[in-house]
MIDOSE-1310 file (N, C-alpha, C; in nm, 2 decimals, decimal comma, always signed):
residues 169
xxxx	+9,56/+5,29/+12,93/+9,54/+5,39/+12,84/+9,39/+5,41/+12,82; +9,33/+5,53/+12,83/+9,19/+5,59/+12,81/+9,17/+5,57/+12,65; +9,05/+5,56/+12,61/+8,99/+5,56/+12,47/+8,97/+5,71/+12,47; +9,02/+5,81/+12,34/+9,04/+5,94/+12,32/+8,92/+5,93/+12,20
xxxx	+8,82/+5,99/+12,20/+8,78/+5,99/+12,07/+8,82/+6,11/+11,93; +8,91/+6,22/+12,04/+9,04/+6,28/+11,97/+9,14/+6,21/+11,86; +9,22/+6,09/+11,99/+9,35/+6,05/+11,92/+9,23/+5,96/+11,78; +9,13/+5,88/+11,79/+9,12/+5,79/+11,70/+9,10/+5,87/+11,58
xxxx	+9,02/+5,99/+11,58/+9,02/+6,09/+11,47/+9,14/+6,15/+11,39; +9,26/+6,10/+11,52/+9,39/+6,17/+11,47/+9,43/+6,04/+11,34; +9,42/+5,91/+11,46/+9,49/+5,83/+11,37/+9,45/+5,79/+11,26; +9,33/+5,79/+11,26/+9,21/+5,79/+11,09/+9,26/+5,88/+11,01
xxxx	+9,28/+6,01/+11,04/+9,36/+6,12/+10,91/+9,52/+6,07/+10,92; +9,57/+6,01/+10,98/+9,72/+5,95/+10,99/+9,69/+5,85/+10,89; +9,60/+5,78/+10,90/+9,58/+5,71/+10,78/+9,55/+5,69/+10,67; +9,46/+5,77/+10,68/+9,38/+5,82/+10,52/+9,46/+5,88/+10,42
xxxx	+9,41/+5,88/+10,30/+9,52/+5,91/+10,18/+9,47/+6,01/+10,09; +9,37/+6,11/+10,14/+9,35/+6,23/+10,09/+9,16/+6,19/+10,04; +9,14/+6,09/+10,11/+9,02/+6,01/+10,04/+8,90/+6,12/+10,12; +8,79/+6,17/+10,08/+8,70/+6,15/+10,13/+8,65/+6,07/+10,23
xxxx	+8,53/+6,08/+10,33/+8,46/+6,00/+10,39/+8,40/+5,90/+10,30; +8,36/+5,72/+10,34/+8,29/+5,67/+10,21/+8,13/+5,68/+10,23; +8,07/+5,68/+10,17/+7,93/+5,71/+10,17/+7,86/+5,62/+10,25; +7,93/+5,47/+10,32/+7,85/+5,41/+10,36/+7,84/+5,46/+10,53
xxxx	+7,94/+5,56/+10,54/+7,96/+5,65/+10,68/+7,87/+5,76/+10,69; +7,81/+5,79/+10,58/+7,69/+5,91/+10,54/+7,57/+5,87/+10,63; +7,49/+5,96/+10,67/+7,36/+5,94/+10,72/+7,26/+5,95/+10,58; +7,16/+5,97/+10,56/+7,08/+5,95/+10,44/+7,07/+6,11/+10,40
xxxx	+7,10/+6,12/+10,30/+7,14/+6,26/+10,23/+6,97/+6,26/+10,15; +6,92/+6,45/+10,13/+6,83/+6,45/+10,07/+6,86/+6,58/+10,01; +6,82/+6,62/+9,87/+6,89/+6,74/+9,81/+6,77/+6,83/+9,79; +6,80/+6,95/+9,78/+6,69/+7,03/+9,75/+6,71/+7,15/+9,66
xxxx	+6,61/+7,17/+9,59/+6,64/+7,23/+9,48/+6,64/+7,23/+9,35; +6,67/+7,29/+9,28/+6,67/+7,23/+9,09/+6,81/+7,13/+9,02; +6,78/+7,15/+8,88/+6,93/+7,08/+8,83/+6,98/+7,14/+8,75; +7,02/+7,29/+8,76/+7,13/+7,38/+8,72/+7,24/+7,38/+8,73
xxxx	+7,35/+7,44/+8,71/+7,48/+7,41/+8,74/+7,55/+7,26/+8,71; +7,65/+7,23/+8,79/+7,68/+7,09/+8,76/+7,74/+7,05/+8,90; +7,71/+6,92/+8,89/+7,75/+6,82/+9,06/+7,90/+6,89/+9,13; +7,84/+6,92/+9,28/+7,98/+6,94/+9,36/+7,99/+6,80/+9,47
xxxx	+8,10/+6,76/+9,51/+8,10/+6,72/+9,63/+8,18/+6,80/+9,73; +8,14/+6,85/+9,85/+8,23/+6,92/+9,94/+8,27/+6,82/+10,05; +8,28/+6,71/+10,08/+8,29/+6,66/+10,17/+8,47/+6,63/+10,25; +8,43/+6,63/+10,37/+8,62/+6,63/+10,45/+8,64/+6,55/+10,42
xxxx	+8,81/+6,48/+10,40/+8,88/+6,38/+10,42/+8,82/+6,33/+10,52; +8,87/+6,17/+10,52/+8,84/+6,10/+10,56/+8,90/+6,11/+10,74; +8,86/+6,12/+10,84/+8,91/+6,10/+10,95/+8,93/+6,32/+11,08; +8,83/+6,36/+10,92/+8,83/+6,50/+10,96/+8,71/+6,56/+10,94
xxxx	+8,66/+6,65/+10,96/+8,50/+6,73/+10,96/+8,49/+6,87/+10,93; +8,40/+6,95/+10,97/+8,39/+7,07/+10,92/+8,41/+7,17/+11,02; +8,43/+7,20/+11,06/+8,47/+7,35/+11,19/+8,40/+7,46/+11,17; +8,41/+7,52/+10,99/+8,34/+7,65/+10,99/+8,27/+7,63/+10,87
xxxx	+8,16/+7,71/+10,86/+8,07/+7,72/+10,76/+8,08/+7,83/+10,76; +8,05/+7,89/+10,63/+8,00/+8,05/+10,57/+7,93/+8,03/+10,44; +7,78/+8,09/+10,43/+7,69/+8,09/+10,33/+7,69/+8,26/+10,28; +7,67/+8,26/+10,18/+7,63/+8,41/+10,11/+7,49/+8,35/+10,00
xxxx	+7,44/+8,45/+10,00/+7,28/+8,46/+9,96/+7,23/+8,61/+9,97; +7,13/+8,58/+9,84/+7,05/+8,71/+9,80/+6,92/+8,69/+9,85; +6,85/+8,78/+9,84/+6,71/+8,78/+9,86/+6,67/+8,66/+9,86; +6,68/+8,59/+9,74/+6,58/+8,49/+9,70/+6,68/+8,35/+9,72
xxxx	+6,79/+8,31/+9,72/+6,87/+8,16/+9,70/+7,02/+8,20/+9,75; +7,05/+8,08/+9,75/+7,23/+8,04/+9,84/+7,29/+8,08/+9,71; +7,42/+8,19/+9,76/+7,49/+8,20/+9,64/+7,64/+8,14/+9,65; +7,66/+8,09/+9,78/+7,80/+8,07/+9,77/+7,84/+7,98/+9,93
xxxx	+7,91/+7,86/+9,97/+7,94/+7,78/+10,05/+8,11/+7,81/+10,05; +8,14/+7,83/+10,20/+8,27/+7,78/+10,18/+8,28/+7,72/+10,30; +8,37/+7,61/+10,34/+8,42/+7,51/+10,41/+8,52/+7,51/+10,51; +8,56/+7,50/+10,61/+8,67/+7,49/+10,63/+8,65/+7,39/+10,76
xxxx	+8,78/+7,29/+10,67/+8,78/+7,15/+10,78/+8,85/+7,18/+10,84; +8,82/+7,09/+10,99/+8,89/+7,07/+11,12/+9,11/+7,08/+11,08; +9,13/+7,00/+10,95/+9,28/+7,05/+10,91/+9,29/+7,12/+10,84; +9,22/+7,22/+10,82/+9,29/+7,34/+10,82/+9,22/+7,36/+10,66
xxxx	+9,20/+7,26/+10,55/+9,14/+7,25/+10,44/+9,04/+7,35/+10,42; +9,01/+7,44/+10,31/+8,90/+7,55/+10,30/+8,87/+7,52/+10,14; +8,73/+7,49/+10,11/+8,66/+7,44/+9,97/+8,58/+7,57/+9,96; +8,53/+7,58/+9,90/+8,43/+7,65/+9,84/+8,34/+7,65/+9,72
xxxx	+8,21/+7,69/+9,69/+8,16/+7,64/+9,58/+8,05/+7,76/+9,50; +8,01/+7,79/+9,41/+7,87/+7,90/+9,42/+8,04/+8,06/+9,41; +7,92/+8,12/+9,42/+7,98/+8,26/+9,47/+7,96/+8,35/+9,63; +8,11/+8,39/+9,66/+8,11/+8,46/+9,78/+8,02/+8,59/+9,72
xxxx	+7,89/+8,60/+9,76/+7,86/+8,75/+9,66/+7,74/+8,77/+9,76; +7,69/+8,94/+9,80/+7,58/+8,94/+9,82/+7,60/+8,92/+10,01; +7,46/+8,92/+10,11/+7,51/+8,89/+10,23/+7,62/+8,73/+10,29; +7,64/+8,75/+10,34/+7,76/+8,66/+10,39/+7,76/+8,60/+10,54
xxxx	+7,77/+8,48/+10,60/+7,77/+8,45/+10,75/+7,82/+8,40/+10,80; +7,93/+8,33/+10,86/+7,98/+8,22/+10,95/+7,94/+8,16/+11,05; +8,00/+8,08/+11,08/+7,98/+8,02/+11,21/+8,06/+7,91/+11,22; +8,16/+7,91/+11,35/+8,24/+7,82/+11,38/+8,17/+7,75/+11,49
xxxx	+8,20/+7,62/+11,48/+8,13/+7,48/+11,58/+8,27/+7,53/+11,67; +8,20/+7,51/+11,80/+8,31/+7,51/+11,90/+8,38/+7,36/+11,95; +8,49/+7,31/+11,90/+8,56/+7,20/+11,94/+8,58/+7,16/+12,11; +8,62/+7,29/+12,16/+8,64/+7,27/+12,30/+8,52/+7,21/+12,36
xxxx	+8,37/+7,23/+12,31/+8,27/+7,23/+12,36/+8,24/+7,10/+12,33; +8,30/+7,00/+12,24/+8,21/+6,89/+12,08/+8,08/+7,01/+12,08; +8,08/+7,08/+12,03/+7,95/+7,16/+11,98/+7,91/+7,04/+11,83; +7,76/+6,97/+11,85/+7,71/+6,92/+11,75/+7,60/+6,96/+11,67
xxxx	+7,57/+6,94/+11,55/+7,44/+7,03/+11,49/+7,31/+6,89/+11,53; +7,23/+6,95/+11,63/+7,13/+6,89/+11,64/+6,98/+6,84/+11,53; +7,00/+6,96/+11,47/+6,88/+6,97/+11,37/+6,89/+7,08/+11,27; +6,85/+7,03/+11,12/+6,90/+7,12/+11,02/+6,76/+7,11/+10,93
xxxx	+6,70/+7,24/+10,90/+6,63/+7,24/+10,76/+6,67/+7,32/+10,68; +6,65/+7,26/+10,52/+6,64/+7,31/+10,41/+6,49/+7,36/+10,34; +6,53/+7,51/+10,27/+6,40/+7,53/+10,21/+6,46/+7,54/+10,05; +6,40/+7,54/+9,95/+6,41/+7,60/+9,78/+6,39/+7,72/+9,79
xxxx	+6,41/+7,78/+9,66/+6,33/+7,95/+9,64/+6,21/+7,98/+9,62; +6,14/+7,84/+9,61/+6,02/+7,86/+9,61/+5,96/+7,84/+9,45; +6,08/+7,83/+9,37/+6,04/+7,80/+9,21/+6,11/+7,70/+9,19; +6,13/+7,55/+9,27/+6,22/+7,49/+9,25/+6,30/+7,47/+9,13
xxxx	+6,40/+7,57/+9,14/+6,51/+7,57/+9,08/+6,67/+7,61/+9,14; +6,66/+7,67/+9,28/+6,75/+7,69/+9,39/+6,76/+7,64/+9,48; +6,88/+7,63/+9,59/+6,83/+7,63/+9,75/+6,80/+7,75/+9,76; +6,77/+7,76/+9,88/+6,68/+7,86/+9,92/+6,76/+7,96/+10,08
xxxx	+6,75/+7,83/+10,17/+6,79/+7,86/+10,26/+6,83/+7,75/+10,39; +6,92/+7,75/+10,48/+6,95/+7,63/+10,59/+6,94/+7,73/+10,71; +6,91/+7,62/+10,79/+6,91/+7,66/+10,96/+6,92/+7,50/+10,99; +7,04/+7,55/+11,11/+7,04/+7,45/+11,20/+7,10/+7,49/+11,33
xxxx	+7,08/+7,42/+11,45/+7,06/+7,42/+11,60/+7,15/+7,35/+11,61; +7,25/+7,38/+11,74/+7,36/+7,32/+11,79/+7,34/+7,27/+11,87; +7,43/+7,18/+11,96/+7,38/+7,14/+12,06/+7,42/+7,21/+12,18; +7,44/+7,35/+12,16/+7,48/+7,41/+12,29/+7,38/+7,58/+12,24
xxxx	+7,28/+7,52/+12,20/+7,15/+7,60/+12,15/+7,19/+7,72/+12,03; +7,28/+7,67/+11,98/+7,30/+7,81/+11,90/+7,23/+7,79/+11,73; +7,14/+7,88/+11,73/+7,05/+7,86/+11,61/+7,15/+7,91/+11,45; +7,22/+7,89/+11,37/+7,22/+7,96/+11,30/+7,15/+7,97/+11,15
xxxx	+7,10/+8,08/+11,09/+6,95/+8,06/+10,98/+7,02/+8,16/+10,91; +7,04/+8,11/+10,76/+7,10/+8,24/+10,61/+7,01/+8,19/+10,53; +7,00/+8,32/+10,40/+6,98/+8,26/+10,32/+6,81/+8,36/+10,32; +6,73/+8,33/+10,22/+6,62/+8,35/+10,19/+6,55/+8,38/+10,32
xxxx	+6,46/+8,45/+10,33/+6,38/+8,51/+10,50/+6,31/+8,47/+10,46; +6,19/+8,53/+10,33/+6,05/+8,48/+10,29/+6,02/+8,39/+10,26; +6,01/+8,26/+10,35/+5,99/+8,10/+10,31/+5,85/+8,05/+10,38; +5,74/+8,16/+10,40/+5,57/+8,18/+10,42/+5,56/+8,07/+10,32
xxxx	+5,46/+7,98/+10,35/+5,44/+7,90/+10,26/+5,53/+7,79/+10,19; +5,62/+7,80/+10,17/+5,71/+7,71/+10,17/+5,70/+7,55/+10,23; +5,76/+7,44/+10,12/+5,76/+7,33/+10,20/+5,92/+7,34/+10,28; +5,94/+7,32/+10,38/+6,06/+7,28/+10,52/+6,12/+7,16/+10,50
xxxx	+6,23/+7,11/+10,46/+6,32/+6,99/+10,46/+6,39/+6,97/+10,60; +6,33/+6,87/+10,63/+6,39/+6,85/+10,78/+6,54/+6,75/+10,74; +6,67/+6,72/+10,74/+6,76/+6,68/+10,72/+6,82/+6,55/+10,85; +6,86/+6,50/+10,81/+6,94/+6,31/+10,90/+7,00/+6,39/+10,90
xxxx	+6,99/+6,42/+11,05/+7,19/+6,51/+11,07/+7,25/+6,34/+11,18; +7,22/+6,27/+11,16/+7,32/+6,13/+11,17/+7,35/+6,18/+11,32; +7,51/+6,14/+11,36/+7,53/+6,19/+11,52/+7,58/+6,33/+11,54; +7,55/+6,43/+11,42/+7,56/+6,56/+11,48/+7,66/+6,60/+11,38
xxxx	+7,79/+6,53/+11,32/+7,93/+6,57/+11,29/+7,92/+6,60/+11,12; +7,89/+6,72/+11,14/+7,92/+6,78/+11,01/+8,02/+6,72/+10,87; +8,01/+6,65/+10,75/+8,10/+6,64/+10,68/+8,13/+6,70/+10,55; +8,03/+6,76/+10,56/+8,03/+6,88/+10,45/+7,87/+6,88/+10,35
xxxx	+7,86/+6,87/+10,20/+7,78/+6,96/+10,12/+7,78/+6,82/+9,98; +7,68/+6,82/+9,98/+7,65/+6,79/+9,85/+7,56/+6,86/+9,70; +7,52/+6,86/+9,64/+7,46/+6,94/+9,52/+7,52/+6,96/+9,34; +7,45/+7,07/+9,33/+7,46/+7,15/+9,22/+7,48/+7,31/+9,21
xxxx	+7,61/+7,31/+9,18/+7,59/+7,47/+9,17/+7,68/+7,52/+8,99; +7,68/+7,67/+9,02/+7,75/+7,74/+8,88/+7,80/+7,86/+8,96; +7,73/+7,95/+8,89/+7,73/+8,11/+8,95/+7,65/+8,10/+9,12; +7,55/+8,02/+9,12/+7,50/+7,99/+9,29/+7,46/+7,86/+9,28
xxxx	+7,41/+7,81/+9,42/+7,41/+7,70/+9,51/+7,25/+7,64/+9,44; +7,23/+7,57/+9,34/+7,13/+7,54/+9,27/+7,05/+7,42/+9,32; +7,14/+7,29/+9,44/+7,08/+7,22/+9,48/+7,18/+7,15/+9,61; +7,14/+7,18/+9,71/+7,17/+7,12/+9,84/+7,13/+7,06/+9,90
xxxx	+7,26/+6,96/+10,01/+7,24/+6,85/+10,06/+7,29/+6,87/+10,18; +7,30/+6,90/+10,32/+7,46/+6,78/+10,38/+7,45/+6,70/+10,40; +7,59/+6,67/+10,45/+7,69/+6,53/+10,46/+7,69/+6,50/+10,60; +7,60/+6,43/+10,67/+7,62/+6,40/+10,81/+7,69/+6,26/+10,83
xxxx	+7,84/+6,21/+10,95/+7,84/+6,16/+10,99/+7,70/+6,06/+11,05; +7,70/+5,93/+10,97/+7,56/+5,85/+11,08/+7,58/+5,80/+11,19; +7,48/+5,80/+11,26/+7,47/+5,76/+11,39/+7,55/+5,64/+11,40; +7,57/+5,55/+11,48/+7,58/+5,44/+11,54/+7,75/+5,35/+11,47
x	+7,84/+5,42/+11,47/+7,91/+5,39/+11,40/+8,04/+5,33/+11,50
């Protein structure tokens, strides 16, 4: 029998009990932004990951995150309000996110904006355009495997993180 790195992902959610990932499987998380709103965690169960992302944002900051894991799970946080984007990782492909930055609105008191590069070159960038001057948060995207979002939000997305699978595990 071949090592599936499919089936073991299957039998980790066969096993898991609705738990989250534990944080010691986290790459090094860094947040950005103010402390408005109050603490979300978005992160998959344990033995599953993220498939699709969609951000909405105004001119100036992130107004709204929604999720949807590899089982089918859909979280959301902030408000759907304002422009809106997706983007589904392609499974057939392991499409992984190679590199991710965060910016603020520039008054730190929001996020601002994310971009990140896949590994089958697909750039995707929401969120605030005008980030001239701005300091750039380069992010531990760990081995690539999205596990979701950490922060602060209310009415919008007031301080962001992700949740990268770490490397070497």
């Amino acid at each position: 029998m071949r090592f599936s790195p499919t089936l073991l992902l299957l039998s980790l959610t066969t096993l898991a009990t609705a738990a989250i990932w534990p944080q010691s499987f986290w790459a090094s998380t860094h947040q950005i932004g103010g402390s408005g709103g109050t603490p979300f965690t978005l992160v998959a169960e344990y033995g599953t990951y993220v498939q699709r992302i969609r951000f909405c944002w105004n001119d100036n900051y992130l107004r709204g995150i929604r999720l949807t894991y590899r089982n089918g799970v859909q979280v959301v946080t902030g408000r759907e309000e304002g422009s809106c984007n997706s983007y589904t990782l392609n499974e057939a492909k392991t499409e992984l996110i190679r590199s991710m930055t965060l910016w603020g609105d520039g008054k730190g008191s929001k996020a601002g904006r994310v971009k990140f590069v896949t590994s089958l070159g697909v750039t995707y960038d929401v969120g605030k355009k005008d980030t001239n001057g701005q300091e750039s948060f380069q992010m531990d995207v760990g081995s690539g495997v999205l596990l979701g979002f950490i922060g602060r939000s209310g009415l919008d997305i007031d301080k962001l993180s992700p949740v990268f699978l770490r490397s070497g595990l």
